[in-house]
Structure formats: structure tokens, C-alpha cells
C-alpha positions, 0 to 999 in steps of 0.5 A: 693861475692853471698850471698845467703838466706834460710828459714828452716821450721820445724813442731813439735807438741812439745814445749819442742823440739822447746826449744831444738831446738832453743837452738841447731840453737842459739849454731850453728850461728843462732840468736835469731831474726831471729828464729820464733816460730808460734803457736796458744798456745801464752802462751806455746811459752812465757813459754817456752822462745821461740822467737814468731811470734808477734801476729801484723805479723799474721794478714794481716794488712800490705798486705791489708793496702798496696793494699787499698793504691794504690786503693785509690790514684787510687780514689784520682786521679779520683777523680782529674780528674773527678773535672779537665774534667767537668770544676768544679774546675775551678769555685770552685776550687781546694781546695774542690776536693784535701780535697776530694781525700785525704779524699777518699783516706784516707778512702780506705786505712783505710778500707784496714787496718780494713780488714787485722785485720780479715785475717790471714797474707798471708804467713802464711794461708797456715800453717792453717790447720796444726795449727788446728792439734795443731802443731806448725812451727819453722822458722829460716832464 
């Protein structure tokens, strides 16, 4: 059996539309969970009992915290390799260079994140534009 998934978007300048709306998609098999309202007027969608997109998932911290993941373990094994070809660590050892990595590695990642808090989410950049214009998105999967 082939299960197939679409995402319907609908643009509508309206709340009271978007209630009526989700109450039709909730009366045909569509699930509250997977309705999202997307909005700049957080307020107006909690009014009118609408399932919202969580302020967390508008902002692209899960994204940049990710890719600054993979660039820190890429520094925390240069870190490694650096301590391992100039023969450091073996007159030190290796505990001061692996407290080193995870601490770059840690660093980076973290910086990824504070990053992603000032990004709107990937996804949802291209619909900027159209948010400015008071519009808002209903999204149903």
C-alpha cells in the first residue's frame, strides 16, 4: 500500500474564515494537530480557537542549532587531530585537548542556536512578505 502526503496551504486575510474553515477540514477527517494557523496576530488566532504555529517553530533554531552542530564536531576533530600530528598530546595527553573539543564544539553549537532565535524558520521566510500585508496562512497536512 502507497501512502502518499500533501500539504494544502490556503491565504486568507480573515480569522473569522480561518475558524470556519478549520471547523469544515475538523468535520471532514482533518485533525486538529495537523491544522496550523500562521500569523502575526498571535492573539486574534488564540481568540478565535485556532490550532497556531508555536512561536519556538517560527524561528529557526532547530535548523541553525543543527548545521552549527555538525561545524563544531568538524572543529572538535580538529581540534583532535591537530593535538594528534604535532605530538602535543603525547606529552600532555589527551585529557586537556578532549575537554578542548567538547568545549568548541559546545561553544559553536550554542552559538548556532542564539542565531536561530533572530531567523525567521526557513520554511516559513518565503511567506514574509505576505505576512507583512496582514494576511495569514492555513496549513493542514
Amino acid at each position: 500500500m502507497r501512502v502518499v502526503y500533501e500539504t494544502a496551504l490556503l491565504y486568507c486575510d480573515d480569522l473569522d474564515d480561518l475558524e470556519v474553515i478549520e471547523k469544515e477540514l475538523e468535520e471532514n477527517g482533518v485533525t486538529t494537530p495537523q491544522i496550523h494557523v500562521l500569523s502575526r496576530d498571535d492573539a486574534g488566532v488564540e481568540a478565535h480557537h485556532l490550532h497556531h504555529v508555536p512561536s519556538f517553530m517560527k524561528k529557526d533554531v532547530v535548523h541553525s542549532t543543527t548545521i552549527a552542530a555538525m561545524f563544531g564536531f568538524l572543529c572538535a576533530v580538529f581540534v583532535l587531530c591537530v593535538a594528534q600530528y604535532t605530538g602535543v598530546a603525547a606529552t600532555v595527553g589527551w585529557a586537556p585537548f578532549i575537554f578542548l573539543a567538547v568545549v568548541v564544539m559546545g561553544f559553536i553549537t550554542w552559538e548556532g542556536g542564539m542565531w536561530g532565535i533572530q531567523e525567521p524558520n526557513i520554511h516559513i521566510k518565503r511567506f514574509e512578505q505576505t505576512l507583512a500585508q496582514e494576511s495569514m496562512f492555513c496549513m493542514w497536512k
